[in-house]
Each structure stands twice: as C-alpha cells, then as structure tokens.
N, C-alpha and C positions, 0 to 999 in steps of 0.2 A: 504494500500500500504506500503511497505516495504521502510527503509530508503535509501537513495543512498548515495554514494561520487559520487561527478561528479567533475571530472578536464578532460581541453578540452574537454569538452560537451560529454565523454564518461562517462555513467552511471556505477557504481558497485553496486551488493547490500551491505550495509555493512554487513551482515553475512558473506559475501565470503574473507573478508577482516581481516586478522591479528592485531588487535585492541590493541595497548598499551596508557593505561590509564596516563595522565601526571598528576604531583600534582597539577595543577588546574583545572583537573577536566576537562578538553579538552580532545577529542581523536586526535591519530596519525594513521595515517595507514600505514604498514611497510611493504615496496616493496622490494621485489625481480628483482635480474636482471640479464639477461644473454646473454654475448657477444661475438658473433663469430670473433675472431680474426684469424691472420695467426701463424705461427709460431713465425714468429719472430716479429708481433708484441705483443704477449707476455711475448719474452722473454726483448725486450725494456720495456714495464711496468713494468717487474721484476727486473729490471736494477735499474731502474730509483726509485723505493720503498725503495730496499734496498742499494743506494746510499743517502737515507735518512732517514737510520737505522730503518726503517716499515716495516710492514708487505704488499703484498700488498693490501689486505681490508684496511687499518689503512691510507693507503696512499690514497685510491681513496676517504675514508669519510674525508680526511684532502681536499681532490680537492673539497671536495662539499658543504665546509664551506662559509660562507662570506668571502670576503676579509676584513679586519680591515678598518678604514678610513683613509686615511694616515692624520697624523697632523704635519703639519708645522706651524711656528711661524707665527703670523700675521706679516703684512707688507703694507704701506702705499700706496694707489691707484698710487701715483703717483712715486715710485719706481717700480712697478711693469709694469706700463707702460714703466718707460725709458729703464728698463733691457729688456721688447721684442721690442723696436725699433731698439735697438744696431744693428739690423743686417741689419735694414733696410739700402740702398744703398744708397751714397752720394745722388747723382741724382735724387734718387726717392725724397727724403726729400727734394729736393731744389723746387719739384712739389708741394709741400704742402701747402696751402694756411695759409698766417701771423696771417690772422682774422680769423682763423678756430673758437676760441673758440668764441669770441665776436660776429658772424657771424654764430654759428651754424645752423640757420635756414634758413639760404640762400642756406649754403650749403649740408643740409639734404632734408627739403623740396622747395627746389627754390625760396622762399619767397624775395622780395628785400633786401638789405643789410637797415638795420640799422646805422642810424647816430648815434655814440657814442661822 
C-alpha cells in the first residue's frame, strides 16, 4: 500500500503530493489554493497588501503565520485583581460577602462557615 497524508480524514497518496524536503529531514506538503472572489473583493485584498508594502502572496503567507505571544511584564495576582474590579459597581461590591476569603468554602461549596 502506498503512503498517504491524511488531514481531516481525507487520504492523499503522497506521490500526488509536491514534497519539499526540510533540513531535518521531515517532509512538507505544499498546497495550492484557489479563491473565487468578487471583484471587488479582490481588489480590497489588493488594497489592503499593498497598504503594507506586499505583495499580495507575501501578505496572505504573512496572515498565515503564528501570531507572536504577546509579553507583558509580570504583575502580582493581586494587582491584577484590583485593576479588573475597578469597574465593578459600588452596589455590586457592597453585595460581596466580608469573609469571602476566610469563608471560601461556605461560599463555593455551601459547606458551614468556619469558626476562625
């Protein structure tokens, strides 16, 4: 039997397949692709490539990159709590129980309150 690529459970054989060898010795299979657009969504791709001096091929392999991971500075658990409370509404906070932290198991799983 012949070897396949299978992605979504659709078999190829790899002979039918454009095979570029990577230096570790992995293969890649290199797809083609072809998209029925309107007119004018073409010419908005085209717009939009070389409003960021690509080609449009150069631009749709730039779309089909990873995103980066963003890195922000670490920041202490409890900074990052207070700054998404901020918006919480007076009112709401005034609902919020005193012994939440001392009391967490009363209030998560109903468990009776703890004498502290």
């Amino acid at each position: 039997m012949a070897e396949v690529w299978r992605e979504n459970e659709a078999q190829l054989p790899l002979a039918d397949l454009p095979l570029l060898a990577c230096a570790n010795m992995e293969m890649e299979a290199v797809m083609g692709l072809t998209l029925e657009l309107s007119d004018e969504e073409a010419t908005l791709l085209l717009a939009k490539a070389a409003a960021a001096g690509l080609s449009l091929e150069e631009w749709l392999r730039k779309l089909a990159q990873p995103e980066p991971p963003v890195s922000r500075p670490l920041e202490h658990i409890a900074n990052i709590i207070v700054e998404s409370m901020k918006d919480v509404p007076p009112e709401i906070m005034a609902t919020m129980p005193k012994d939440g932290a001392s009391q967490h198991d009363h209030y998560i799983y109903g468990w009776p309150k703890r004498e502290v």
